[in-house]
N, C-alpha and C positions, 0 to 999 in steps of 0.2 A: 581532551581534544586529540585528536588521530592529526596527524603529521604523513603528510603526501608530498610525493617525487621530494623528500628529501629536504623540504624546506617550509618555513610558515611562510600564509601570506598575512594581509593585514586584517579581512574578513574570514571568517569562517562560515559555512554553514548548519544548518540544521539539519539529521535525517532520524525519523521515528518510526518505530514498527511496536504493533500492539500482537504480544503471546499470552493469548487466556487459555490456561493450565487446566483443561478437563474435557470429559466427552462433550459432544456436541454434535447434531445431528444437523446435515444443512437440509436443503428442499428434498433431497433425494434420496434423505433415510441413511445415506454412507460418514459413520463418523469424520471427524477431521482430527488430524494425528499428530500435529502440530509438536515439535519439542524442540529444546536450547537447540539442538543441534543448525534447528531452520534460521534460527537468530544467528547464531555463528555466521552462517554459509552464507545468509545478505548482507552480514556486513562485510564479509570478504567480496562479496561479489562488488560494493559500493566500493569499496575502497580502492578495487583495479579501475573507476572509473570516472575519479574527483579529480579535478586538475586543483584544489586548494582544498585547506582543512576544513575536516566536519566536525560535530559532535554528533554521536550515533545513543541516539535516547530507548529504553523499551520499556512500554506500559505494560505492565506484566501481574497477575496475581501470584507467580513463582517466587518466590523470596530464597528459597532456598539455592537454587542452582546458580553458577556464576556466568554472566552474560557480559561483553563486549560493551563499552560505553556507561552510560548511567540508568539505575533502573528507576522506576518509576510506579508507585505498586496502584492496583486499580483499586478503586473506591469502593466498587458494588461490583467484585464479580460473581456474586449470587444471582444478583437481579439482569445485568447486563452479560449474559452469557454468548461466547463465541463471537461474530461479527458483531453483536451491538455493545462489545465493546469497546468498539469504535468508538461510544457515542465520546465515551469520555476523553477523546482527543479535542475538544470544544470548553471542559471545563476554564474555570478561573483560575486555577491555582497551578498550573504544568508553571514549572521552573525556567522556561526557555522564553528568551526574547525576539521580536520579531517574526520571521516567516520560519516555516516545519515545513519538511517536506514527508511525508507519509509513504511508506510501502508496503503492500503484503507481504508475509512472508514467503510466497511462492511467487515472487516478484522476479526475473531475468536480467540484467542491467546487460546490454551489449554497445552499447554507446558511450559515449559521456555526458552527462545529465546538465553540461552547463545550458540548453536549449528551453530545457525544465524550469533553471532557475532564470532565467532570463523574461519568464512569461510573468504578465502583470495580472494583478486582481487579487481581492481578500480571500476567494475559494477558487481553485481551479482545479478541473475533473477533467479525465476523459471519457470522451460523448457514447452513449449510449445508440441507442436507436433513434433518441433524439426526437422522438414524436411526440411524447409530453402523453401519451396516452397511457391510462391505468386500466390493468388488468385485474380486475381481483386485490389481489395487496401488491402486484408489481406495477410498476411506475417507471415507462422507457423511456430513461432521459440520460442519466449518467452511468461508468463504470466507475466503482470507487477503490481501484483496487491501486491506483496512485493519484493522493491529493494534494496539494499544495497551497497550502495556507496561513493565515497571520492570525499569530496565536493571540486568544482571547476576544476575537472578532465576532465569535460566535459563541457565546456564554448563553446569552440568551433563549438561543436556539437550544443549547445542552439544559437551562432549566427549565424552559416549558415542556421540552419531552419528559424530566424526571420527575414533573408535578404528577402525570400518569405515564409513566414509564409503561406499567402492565398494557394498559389499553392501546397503545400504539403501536404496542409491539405486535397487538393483532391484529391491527391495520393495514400494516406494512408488511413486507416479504421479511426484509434488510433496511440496514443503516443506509443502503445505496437506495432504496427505494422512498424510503423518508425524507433522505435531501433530494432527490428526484420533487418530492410533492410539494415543501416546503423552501426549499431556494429554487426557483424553476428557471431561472436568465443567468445562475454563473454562467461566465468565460471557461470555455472547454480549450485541452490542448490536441492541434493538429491529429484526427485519428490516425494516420500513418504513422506517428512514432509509438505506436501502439500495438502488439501479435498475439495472437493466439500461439504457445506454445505446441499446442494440438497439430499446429497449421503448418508447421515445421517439420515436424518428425514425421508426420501424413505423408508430405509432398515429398520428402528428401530432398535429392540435389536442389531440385527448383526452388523451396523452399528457402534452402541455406542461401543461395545466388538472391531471391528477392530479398534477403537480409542486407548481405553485402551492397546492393545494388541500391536499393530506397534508405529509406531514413529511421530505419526503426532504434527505437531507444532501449524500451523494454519488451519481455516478453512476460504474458502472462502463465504461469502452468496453471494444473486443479490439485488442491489437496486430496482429495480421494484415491486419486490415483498412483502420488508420488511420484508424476513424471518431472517434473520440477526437478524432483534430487538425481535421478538418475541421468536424467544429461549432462550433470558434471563427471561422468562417466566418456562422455562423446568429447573425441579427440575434435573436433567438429566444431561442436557449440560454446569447447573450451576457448579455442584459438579465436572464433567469435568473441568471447565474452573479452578477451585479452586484447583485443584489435582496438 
C-alpha cells in the first residue's frame, strides 16, 4: 500500500496498469515501445495526485524487471498481445477486491482523480464518438484508455471472448472496440475531463490556459511518438501535473 500526504486513511484505492513486454504493431504499422520505465513514471504521476492511499497493481508478462506495487503476470501473453491484453483485466482470479481503476501507460494525471472515483457503475469509460456505429472492426462508442470498474463483474465477458479469442480478435480493431460492440449503455465519464496530449503541445499557451481553466483530469499521449515522456521534460506540464 503507497502512503499519501503523510498519513493513512481508512479506505484505500485501487489503480492498475497492463505492460505487455514485446513488439507489437498497432493500426499504423509503428511499434509500441512500451518499458518498466512507463510503469515507474504513472505511478509517480498517480501518486502527486491521490489525496488517500492506493494499491498500484501491474498485469505484466515481465517477470523479470522490478515494478512499483504488486505485479501480477498475464495468463496468455502469446495469444493476447499488446492492447488485448487488456482483455485479461475482466478475469476471475486478479487478487484485488472491489473497484480498479485502469490506466494506460501513456496516461497524464493533472488533476486529482477523486472525480473519477466518485463516478458510479460496474464499467465506466470515456465516450468515444459515441455513435455506436461500426466501421469495419472499429466500433465508435468508447475510449479505453481509462476504465473504472468492479473487479470480476465481467468474467463472463473475459470467457466468451477466450472461447474464440483468435476470431474476435479479427473482428475487432481493439479491446476498445469489442466493449464498444459488446457492452454498448456503460455509463461514460464527463468528456471534458478527458485531452488529447497532442492538443496541448499543438496549441501552446492556449492550450496550457484551457488546462488550467476547464476541468481536465487526464491527458492522453500516443505511444509511437513518445510524447507522453518527453513532457515531463516541460517545466510547463510539470508544474501542471504538480497543481
Amino acid at each position: 500500500m503507497v502512503r499519501t500526504n503523510g498519513k493513512r486513511m481508512k479506505r484505500s484505492k485501487n489503480i492498475i496498469c497492463v505492460f505487455w513486454k514485446g513488439t507489437f504493431l498497432g493500426v499504423d504499422d509503428e511499434p509500441r515501445d512500451y518499458g518498466p520505465q512507463d510503469v515507474e513514471r504513472l505511478f509517480q504521476n498517480v501518486s502527486n495526485h491521490m489525496d488517500c492511499d492506493f494499491d498500484f497493481w501491474v498485469l505484466t508478462n515481465d517477470l523479470q524487471s522490478k515494478f512499483p506495487g504488486t505485479v501480477i503476470p498475464l495468463l496468455h501473453p502469446d495469444l493476447l498481445q499488446g492492447w488485448w491484453a487488456k482483455m485479461e483485466l475482466f478475469r476471475s482470479d486478479l487478487p484485488i477486491n472491489g473497484k480498479v481503476l485502469y490506466l494506460d501507460l501513456d496516461s497524464l494525471i493533472v488533476r486529482s482523480l477523486k472525480p473519477i472515483f466518485d463516478c458510479t457503475g460496474d464499467m465506466v469509460l470515456f465516450p468515444g464518438r459515441m455513435s455506436g456505429k461500426r466501421v469495419n472492426k472499429v466500433v465508435e462508442r468508447y475510449q479505453s484508455s481509462m476504465i473504472y470498474f468492479e473487479v470480476g463483474a465481467f468474467v463472463r465477458l473475459y470467457t466468451m471472448f477466450m472461447m474464440n479469442a483468435e476470431y474476435y480478435k479479427k473482428q475487432y480493431q481493439s479491446e476498445q472496440d469489442l466493449l464498444g460492440g459488446w457492452l454498448p449503455n456503460q455509463p461514460v465519464f464527463p468528456g471534458e475531463w478527458l485531452m488529447k496530449l497532442s492538443r496541448v503541445t499543438r496549441s501552446g499557451q492556449p492550450g496550457i490556459n484551457e488546462i488550467y481553466k476547464g476541468k481536465t483530469i487526464v491527458l492522453t499521449g500516443r505511444p509511437t511518438n513518445g510524447l507522453f515522456r518527453k513532457t515531463l521534460q516541460e517545466e510547463w506540464l510539470y508544474q501542471m501535473m504538480m497543481h
